[in-house]
Backbone as JSON Lines, residues from 0, in Angstrom:
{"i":0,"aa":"X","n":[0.82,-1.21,0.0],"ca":[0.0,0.0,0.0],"c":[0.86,1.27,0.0]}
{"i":1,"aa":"X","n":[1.9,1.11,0.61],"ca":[2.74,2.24,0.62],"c":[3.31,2.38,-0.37]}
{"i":2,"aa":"X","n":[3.84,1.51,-1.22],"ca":[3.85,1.58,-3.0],"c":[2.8,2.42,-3.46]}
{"i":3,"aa":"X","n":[1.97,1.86,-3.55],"ca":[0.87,2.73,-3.92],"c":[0.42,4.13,-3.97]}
{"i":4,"aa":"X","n":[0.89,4.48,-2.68],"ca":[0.36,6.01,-2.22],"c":[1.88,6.64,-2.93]}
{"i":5,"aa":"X","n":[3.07,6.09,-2.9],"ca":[4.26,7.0,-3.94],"c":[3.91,7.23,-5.41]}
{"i":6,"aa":"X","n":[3.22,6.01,-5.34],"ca":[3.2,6.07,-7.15],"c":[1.83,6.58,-7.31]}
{"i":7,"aa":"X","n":[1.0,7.22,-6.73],"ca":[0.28,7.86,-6.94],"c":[0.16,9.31,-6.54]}
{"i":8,"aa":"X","n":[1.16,9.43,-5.58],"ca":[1.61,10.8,-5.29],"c":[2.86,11.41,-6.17]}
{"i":9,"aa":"X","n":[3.55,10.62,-6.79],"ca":[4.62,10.77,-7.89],"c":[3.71,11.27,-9.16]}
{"i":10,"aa":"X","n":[2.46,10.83,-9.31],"ca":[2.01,11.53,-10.86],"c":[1.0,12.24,-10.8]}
{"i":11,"aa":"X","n":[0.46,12.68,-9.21],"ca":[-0.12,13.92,-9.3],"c":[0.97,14.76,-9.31]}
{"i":12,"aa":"X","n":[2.03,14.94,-8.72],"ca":[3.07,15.63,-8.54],"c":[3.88,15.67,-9.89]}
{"i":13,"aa":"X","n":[3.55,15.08,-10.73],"ca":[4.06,14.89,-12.31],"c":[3.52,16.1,-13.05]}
{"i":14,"aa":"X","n":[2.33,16.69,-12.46],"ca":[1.61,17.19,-13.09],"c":[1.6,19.06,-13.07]}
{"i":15,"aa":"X","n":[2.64,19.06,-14.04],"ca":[3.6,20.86,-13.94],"c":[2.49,22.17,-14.21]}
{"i":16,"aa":"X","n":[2.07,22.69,-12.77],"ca":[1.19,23.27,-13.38],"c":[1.57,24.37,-14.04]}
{"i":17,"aa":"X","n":[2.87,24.8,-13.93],"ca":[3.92,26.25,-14.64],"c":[3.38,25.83,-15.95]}
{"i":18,"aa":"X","n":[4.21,24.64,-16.35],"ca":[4.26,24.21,-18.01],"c":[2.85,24.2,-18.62]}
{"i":19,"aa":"X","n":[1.87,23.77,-17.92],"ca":[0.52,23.67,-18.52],"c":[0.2,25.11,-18.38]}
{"i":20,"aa":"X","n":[0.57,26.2,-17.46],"ca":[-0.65,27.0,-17.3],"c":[0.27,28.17,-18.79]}
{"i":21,"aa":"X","n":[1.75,28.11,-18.63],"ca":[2.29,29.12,-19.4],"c":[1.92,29.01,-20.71]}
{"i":22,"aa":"X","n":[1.8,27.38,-21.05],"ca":[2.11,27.11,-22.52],"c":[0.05,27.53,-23.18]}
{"i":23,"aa":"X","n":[-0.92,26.78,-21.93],"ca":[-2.01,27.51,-22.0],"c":[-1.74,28.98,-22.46]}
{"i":24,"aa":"X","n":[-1.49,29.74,-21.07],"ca":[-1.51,31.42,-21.44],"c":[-0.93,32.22,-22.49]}
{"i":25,"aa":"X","n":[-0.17,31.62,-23.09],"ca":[1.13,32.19,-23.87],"c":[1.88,31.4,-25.05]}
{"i":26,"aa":"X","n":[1.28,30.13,-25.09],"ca":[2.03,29.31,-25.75],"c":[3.64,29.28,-25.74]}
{"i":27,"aa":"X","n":[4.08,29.06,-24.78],"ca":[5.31,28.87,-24.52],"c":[5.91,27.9,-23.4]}
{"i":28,"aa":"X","n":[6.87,27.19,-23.75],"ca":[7.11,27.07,-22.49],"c":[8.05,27.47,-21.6]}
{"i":29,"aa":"X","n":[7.68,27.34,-20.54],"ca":[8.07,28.04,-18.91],"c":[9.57,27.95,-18.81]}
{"i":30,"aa":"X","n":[10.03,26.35,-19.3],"ca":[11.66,26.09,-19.19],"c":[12.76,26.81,-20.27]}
{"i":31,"aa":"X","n":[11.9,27.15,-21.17],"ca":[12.66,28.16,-21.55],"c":[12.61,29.56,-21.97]}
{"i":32,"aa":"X","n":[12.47,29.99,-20.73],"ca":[12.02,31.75,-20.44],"c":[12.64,31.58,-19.05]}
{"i":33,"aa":"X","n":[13.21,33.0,-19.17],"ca":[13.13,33.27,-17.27],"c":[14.15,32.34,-16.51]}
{"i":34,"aa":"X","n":[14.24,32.11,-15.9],"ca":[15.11,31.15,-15.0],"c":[15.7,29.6,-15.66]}
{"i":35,"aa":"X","n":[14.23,29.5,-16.46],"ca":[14.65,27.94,-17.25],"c":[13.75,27.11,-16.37]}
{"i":36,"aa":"X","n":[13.19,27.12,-15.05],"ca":[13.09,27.11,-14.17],"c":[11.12,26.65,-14.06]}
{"i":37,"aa":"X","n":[10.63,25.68,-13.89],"ca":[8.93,25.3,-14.39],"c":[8.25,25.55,-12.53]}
{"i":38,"aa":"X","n":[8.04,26.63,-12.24],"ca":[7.28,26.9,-11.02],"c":[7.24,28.32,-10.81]}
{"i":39,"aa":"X","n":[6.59,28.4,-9.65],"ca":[5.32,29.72,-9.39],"c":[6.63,31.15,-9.62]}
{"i":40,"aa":"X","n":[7.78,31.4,-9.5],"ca":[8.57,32.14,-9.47],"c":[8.96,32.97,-10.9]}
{"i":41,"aa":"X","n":[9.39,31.76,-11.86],"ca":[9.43,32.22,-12.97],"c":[8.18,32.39,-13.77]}
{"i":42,"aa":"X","n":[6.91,31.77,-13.36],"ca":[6.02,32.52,-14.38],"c":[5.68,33.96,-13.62]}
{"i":43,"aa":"X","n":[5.81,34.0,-12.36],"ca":[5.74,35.41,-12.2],"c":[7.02,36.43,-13.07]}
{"i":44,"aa":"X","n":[7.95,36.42,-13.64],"ca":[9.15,36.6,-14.19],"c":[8.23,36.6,-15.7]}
{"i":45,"aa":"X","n":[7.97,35.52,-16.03],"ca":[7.38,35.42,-17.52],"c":[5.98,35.93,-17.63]}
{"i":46,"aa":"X","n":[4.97,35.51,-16.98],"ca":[3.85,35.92,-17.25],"c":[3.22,37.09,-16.3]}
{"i":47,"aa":"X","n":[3.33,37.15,-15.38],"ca":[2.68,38.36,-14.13],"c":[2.76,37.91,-13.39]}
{"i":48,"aa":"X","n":[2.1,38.58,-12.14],"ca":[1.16,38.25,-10.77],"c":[0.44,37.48,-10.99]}
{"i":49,"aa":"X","n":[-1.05,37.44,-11.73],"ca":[-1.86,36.58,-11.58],"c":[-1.6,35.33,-11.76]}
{"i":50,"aa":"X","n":[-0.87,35.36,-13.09],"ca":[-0.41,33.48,-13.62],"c":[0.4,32.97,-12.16]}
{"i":51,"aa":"X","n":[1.46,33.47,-11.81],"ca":[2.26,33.0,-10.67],"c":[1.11,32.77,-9.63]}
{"i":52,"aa":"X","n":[0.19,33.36,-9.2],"ca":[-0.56,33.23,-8.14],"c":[-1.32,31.77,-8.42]}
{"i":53,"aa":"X","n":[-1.87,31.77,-9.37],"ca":[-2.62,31.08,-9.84],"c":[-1.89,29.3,-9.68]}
{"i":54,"aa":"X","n":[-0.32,29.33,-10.87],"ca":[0.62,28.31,-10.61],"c":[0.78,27.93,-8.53]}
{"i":55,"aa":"X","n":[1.5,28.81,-7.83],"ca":[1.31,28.64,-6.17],"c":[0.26,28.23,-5.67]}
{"i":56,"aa":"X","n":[-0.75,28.35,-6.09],"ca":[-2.13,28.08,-5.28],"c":[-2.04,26.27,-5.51]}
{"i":57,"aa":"X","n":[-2.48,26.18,-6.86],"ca":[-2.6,24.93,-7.22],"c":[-1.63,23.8,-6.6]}
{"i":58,"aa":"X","n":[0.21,24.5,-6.77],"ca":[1.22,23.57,-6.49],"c":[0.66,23.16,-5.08]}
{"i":59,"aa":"X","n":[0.27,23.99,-3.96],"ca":[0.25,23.98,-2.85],"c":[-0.59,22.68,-2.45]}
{"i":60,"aa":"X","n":[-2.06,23.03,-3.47],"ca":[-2.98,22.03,-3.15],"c":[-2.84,20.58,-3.89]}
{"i":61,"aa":"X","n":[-2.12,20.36,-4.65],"ca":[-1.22,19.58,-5.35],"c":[-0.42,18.62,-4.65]}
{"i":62,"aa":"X","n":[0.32,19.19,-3.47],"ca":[0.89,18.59,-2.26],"c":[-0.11,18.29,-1.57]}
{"i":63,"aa":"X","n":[-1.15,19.36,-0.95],"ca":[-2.03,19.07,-0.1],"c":[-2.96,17.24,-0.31]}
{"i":64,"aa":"X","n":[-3.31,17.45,-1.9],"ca":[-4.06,16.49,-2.15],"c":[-3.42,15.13,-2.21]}
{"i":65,"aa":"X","n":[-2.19,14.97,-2.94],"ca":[-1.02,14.06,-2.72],"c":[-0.69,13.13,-1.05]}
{"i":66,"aa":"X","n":[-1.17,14.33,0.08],"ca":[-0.83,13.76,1.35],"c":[-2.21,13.33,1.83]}
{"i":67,"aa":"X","n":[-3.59,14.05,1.37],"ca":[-4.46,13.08,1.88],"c":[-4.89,11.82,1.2]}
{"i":68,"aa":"X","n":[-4.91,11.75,-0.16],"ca":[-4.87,10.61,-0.64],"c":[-3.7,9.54,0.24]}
{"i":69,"aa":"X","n":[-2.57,10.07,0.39],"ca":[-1.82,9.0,0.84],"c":[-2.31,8.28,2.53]}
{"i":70,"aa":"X","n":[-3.36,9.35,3.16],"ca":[-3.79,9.23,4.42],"c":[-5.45,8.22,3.69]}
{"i":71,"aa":"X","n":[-6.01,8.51,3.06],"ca":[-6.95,7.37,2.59],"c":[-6.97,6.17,2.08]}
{"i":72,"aa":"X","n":[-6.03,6.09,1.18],"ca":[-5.45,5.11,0.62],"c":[-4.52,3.76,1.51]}
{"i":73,"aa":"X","n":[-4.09,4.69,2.36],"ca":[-2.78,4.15,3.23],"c":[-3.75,3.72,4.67]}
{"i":74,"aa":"X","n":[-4.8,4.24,4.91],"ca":[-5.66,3.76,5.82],"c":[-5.24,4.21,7.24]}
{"i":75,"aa":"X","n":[-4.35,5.83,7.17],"ca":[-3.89,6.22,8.18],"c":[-2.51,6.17,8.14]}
{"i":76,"aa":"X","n":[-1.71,5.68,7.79],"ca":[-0.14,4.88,8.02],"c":[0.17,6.08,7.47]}
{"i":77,"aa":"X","n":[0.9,6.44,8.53],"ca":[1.92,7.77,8.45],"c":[2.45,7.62,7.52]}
{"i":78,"aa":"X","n":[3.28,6.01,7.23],"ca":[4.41,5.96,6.52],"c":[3.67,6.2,5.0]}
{"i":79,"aa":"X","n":[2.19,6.0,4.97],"ca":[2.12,6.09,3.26],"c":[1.44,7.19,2.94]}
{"i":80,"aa":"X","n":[0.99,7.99,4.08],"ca":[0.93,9.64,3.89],"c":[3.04,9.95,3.29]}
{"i":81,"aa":"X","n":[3.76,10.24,4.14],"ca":[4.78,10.41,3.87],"c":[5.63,10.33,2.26]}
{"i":82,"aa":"X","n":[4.83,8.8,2.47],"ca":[5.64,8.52,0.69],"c":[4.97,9.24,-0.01]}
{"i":83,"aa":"X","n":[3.55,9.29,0.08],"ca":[3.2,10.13,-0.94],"c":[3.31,11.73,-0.89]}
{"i":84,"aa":"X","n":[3.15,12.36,-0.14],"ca":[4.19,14.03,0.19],"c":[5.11,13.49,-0.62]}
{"i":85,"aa":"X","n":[6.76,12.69,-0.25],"ca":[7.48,13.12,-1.17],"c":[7.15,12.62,-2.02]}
{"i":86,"aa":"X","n":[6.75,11.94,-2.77],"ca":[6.72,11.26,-4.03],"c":[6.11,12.3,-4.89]}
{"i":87,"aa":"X","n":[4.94,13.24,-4.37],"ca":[4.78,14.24,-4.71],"c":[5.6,15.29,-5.24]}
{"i":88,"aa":"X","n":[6.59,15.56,-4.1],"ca":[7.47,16.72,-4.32],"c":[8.6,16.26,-5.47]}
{"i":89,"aa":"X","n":[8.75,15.04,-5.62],"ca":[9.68,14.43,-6.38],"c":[9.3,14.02,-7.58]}
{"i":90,"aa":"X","n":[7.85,14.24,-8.15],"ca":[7.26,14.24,-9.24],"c":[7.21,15.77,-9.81]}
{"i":91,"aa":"X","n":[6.73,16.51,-9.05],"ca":[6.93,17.68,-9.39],"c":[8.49,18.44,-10.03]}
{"i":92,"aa":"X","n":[9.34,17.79,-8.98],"ca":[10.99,17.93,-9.54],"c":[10.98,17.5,-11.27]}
{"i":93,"aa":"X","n":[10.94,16.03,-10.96],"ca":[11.37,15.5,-11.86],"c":[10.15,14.8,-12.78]}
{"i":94,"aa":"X","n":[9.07,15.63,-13.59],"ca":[7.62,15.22,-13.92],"c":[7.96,13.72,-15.1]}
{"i":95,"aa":"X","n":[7.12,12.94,-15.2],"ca":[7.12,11.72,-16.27],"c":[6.36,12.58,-16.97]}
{"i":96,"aa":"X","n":[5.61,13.11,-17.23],"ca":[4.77,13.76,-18.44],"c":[5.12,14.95,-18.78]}
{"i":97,"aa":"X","n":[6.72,15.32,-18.94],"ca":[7.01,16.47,-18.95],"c":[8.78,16.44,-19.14]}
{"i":98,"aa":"X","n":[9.04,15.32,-19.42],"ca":[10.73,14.54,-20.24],"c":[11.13,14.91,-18.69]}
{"i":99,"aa":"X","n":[10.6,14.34,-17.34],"ca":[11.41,14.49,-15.91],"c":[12.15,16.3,-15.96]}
{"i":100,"aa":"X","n":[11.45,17.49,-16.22],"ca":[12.38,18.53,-16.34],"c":[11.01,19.22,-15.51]}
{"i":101,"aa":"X","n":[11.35,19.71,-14.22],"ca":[10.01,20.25,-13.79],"c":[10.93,21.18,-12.73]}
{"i":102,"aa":"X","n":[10.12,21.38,-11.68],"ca":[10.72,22.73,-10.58],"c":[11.5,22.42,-9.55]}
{"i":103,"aa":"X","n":[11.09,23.29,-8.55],"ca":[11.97,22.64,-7.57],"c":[11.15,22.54,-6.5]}
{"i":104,"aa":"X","n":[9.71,22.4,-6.84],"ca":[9.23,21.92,-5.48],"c":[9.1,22.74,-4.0]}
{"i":105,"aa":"X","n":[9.13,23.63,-4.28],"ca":[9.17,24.6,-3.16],"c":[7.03,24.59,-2.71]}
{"i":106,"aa":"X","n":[6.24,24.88,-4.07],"ca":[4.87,25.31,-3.41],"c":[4.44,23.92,-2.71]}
{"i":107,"aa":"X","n":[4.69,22.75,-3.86],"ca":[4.12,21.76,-3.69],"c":[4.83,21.01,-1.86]}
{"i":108,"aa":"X","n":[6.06,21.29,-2.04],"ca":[6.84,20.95,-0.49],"c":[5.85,21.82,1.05]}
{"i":109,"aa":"X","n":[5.39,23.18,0.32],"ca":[4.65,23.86,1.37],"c":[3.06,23.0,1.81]}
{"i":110,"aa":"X","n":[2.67,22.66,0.31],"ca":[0.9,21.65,1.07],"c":[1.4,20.57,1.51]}
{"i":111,"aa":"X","n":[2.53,19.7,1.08],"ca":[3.01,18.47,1.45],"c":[3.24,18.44,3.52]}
{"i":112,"aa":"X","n":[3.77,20.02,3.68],"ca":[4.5,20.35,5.39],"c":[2.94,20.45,6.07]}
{"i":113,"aa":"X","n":[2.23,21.79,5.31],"ca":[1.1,22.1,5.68],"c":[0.23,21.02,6.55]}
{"i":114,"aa":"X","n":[0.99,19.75,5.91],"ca":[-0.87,19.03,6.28],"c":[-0.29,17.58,7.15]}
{"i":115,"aa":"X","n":[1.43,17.81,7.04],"ca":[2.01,16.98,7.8],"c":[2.16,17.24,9.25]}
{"i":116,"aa":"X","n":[2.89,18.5,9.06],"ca":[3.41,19.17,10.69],"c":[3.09,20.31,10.23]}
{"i":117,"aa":"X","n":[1.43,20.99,11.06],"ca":[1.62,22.16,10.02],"c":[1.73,23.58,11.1]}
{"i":118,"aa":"X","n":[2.32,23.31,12.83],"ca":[2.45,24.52,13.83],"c":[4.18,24.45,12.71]}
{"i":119,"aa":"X","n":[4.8,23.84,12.88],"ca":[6.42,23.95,12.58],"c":[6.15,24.67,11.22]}
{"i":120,"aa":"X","n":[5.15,23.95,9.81],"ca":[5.48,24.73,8.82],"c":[5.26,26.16,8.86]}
{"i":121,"aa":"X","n":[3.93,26.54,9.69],"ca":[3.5,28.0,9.92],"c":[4.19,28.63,10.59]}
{"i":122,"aa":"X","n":[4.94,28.15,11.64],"ca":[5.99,29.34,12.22],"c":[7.02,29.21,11.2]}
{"i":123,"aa":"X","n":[7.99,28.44,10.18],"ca":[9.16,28.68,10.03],"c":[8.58,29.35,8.22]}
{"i":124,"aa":"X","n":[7.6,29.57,7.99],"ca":[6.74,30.06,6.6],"c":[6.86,31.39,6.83]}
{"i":125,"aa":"X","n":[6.14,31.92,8.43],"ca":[6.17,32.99,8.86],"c":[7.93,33.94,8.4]}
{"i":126,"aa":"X","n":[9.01,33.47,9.0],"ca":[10.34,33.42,8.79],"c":[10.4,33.41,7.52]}
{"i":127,"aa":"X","n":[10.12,32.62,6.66],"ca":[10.88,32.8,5.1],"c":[9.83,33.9,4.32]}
{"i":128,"aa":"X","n":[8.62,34.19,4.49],"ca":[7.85,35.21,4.1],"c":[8.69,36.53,4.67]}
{"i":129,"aa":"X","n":[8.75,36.59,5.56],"ca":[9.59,37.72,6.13],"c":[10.89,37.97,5.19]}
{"i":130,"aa":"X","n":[11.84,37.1,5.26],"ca":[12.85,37.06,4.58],"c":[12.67,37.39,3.18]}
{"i":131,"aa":"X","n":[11.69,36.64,2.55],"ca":[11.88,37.27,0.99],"c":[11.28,38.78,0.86]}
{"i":132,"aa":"X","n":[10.46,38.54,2.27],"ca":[9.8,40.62,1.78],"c":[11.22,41.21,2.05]}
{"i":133,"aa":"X","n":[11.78,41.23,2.96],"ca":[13.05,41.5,3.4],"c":[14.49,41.99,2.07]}
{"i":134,"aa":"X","n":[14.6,40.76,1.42],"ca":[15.7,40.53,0.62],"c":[15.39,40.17,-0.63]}
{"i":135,"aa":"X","n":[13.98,40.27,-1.16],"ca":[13.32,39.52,-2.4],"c":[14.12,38.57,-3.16]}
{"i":136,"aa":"X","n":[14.72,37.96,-1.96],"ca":[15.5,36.5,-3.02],"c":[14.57,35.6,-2.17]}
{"i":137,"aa":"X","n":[13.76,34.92,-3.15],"ca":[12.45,33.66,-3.09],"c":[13.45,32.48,-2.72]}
{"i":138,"aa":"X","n":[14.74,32.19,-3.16],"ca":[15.36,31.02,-2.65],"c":[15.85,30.87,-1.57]}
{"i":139,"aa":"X","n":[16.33,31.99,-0.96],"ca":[16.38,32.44,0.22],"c":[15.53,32.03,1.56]}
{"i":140,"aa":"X","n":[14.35,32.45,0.79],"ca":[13.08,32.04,1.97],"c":[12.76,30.38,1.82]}
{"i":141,"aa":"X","n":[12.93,29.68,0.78],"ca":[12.71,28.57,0.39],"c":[13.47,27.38,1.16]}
{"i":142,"aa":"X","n":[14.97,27.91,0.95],"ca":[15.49,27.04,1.39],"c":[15.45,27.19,3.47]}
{"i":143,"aa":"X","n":[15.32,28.45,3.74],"ca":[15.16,28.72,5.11],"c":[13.91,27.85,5.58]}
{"i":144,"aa":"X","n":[12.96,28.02,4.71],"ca":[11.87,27.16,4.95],"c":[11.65,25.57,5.27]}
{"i":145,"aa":"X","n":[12.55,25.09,4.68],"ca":[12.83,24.03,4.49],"c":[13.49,23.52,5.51]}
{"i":146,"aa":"X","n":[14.49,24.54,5.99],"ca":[15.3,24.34,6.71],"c":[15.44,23.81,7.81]}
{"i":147,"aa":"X","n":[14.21,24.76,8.34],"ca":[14.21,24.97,9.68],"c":[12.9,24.52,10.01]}
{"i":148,"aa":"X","n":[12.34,23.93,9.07],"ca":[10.78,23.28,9.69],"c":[11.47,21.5,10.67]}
{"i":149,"aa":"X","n":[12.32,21.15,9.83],"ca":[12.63,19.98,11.0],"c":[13.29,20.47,12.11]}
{"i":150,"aa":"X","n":[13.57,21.57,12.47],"ca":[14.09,22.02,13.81],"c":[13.02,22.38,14.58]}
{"i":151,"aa":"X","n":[12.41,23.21,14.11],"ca":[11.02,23.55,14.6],"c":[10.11,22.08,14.74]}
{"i":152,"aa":"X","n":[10.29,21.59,14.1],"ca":[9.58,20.28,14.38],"c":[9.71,19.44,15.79]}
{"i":153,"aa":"X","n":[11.26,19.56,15.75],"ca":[11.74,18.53,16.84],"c":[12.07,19.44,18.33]}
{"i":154,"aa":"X","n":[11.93,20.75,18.19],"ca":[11.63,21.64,19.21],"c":[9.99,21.59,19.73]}
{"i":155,"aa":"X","n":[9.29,21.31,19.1],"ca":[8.12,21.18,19.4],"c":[7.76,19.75,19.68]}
{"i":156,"aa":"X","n":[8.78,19.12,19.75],"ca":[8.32,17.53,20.47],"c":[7.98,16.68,19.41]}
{"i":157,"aa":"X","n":[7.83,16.75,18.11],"ca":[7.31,16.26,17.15],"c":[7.61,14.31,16.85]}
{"i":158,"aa":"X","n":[7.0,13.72,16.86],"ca":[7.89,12.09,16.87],"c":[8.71,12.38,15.8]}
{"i":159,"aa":"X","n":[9.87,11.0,16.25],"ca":[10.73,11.44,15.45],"c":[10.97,10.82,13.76]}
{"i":160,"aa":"X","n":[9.51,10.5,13.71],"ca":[9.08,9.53,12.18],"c":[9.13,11.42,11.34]}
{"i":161,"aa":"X","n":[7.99,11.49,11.7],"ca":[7.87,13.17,11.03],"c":[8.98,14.27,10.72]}
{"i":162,"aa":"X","n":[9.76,14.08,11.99],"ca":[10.86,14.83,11.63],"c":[12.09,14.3,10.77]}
{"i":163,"aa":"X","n":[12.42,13.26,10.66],"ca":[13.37,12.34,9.74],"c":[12.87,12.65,8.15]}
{"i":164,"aa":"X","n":[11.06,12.78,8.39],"ca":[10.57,12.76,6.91],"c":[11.37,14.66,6.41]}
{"i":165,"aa":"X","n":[10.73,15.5,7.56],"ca":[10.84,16.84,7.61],"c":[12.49,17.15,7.02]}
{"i":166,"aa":"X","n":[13.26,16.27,7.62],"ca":[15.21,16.18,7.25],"c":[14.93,16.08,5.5]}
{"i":167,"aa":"X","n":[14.19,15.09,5.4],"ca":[14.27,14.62,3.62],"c":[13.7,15.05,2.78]}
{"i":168,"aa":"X","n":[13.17,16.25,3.2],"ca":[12.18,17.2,2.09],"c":[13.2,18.34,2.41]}
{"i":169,"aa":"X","n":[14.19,18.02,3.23],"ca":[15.04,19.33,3.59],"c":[16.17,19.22,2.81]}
{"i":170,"aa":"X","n":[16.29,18.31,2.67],"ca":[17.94,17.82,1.68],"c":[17.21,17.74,0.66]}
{"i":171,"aa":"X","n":[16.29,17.59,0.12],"ca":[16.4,17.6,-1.34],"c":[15.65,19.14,-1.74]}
{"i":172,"aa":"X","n":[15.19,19.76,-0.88],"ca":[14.84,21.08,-1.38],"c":[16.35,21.93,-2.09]}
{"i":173,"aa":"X","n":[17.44,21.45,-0.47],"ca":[18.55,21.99,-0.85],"c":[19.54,21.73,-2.06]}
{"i":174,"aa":"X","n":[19.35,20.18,-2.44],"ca":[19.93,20.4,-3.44],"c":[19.37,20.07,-4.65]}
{"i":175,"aa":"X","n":[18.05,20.43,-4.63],"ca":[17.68,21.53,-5.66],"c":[17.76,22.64,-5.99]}
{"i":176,"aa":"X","n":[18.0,23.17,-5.05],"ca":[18.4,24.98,-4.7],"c":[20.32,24.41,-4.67]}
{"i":177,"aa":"X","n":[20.93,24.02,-5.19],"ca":[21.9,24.46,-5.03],"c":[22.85,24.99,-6.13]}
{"i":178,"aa":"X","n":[22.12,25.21,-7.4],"ca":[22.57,26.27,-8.17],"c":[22.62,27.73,-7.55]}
{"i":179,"aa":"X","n":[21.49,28.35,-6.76],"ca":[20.83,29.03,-6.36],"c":[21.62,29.62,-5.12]}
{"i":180,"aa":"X","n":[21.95,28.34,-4.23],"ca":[22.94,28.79,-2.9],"c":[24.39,29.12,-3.48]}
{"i":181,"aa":"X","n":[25.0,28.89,-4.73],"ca":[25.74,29.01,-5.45],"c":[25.64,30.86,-5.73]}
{"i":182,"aa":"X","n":[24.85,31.05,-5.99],"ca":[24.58,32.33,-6.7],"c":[23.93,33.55,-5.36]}
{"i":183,"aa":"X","n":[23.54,32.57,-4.29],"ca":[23.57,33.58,-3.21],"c":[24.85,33.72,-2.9]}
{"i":184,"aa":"X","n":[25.36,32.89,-2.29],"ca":[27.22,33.11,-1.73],"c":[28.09,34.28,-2.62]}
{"i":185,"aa":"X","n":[28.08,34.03,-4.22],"ca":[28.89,35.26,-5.05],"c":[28.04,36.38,-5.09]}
{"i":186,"aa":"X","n":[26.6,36.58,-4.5],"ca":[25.73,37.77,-4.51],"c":[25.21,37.93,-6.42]}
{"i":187,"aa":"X","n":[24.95,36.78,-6.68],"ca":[24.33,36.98,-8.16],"c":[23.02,36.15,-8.49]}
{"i":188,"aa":"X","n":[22.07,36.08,-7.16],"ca":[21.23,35.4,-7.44],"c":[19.72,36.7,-7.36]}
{"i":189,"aa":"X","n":[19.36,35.85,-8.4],"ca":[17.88,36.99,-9.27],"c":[16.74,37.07,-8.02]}
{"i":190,"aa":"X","n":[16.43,38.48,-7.56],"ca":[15.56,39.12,-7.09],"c":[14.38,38.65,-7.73]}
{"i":191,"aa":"X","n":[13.14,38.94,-6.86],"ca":[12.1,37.96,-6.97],"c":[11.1,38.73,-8.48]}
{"i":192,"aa":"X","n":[11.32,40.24,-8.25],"ca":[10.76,40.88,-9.52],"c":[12.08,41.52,-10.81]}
{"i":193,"aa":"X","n":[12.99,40.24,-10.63],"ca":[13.72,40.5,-11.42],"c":[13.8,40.5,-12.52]}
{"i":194,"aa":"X","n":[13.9,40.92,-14.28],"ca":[13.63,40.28,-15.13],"c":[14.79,39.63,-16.02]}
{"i":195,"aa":"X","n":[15.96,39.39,-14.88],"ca":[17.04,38.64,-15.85],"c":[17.27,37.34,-15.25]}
């Protein structure tokens, strides 16, 4: 069953809503404009506010829906909620209906936390919202986000199944972002209303 809930959280999470909504709006696609980059960031970069809003909302509930299916399906079992969160976030990375070239999982990682541990995701969300109003580098807040939700997790007593999961949505956020932490360190990484 826990097979199950990955491989069914792997191809909702397959499912790029950047690439569908840009190539919809604009006929283009998302990976090559802007960052290169298939999520809520660069279509704000390529298309506006609204399209980006529109892409975030969905990714979010995208995760969201990914983790309760895995809680119905799985008949409760943490462990096949879990697989399916990441399997989610890791479809979204790397989509099958989309030659595996997709984002980095940042909205879809937020419904995936949301609905797992969601006092730790809301306080350390609080923190990376701050930060990008702060410094308008979105990777910035992303990877902080990520970061620090398994600390916050395990400060708050959290078992330690959840937080191990919380570690592994944390390492792979990061190195997905690690072009990105690359380009924070030399100070050349693109502002959030940037257009280069």
């Amino acid at each position: 069953m826990i097979f199950l809930c990955a491989i069914v959280g792997y191809l909702l999470g397959s499912v790029s809503t950047s690439t569908l909504v840009v190539r919809w709006a604009a006929n283009l696609d998302i990976r090559q404009h802007g960052s290169g980059n298939a999520g809520a960031t660069n279509t704000l970069r390529v298309l506006g506010l609204r399209y980006a809003l529109l892409v975030l909302a969905v990714d979010i509930l995208k995760g969201m829906a990914a983790v309760g299916m895995g809680h119905v399906l799985g008949r409760g079992d943490p462990w096949a909620v879990y697989a399916a969160g990441l399997a989610a976030i890791v479809g979204h990375n790397w989509p099958v209906f989309f030659g595996f070239r997709g984002g980095k999982g940042v909205a879809t990682t937020i419904g995936v936390l949301a609905l797992v541990m969601f006092t730790p995701a809301a306080l350390t969300g609080a923190i990376a919202i701050a930060l990008v109003a702060l410094t308008r580098y979105v990777s910035l807040g992303a990877l902080t986000f990520t970061a620090l939700t398994p600390v916050a997790a395990m400060l708050l007593g959290y078992p330690w199944a959840k937080v191990a999961f919380a570690v592994i949505v944390a390492a792979l956020s990061i190195y997905r972002h690690r072009q990105n932490i690359g380009r924070l360190r030399r100070g050349e990484e693109h502002k959030v209303f940037s257009k280069s």
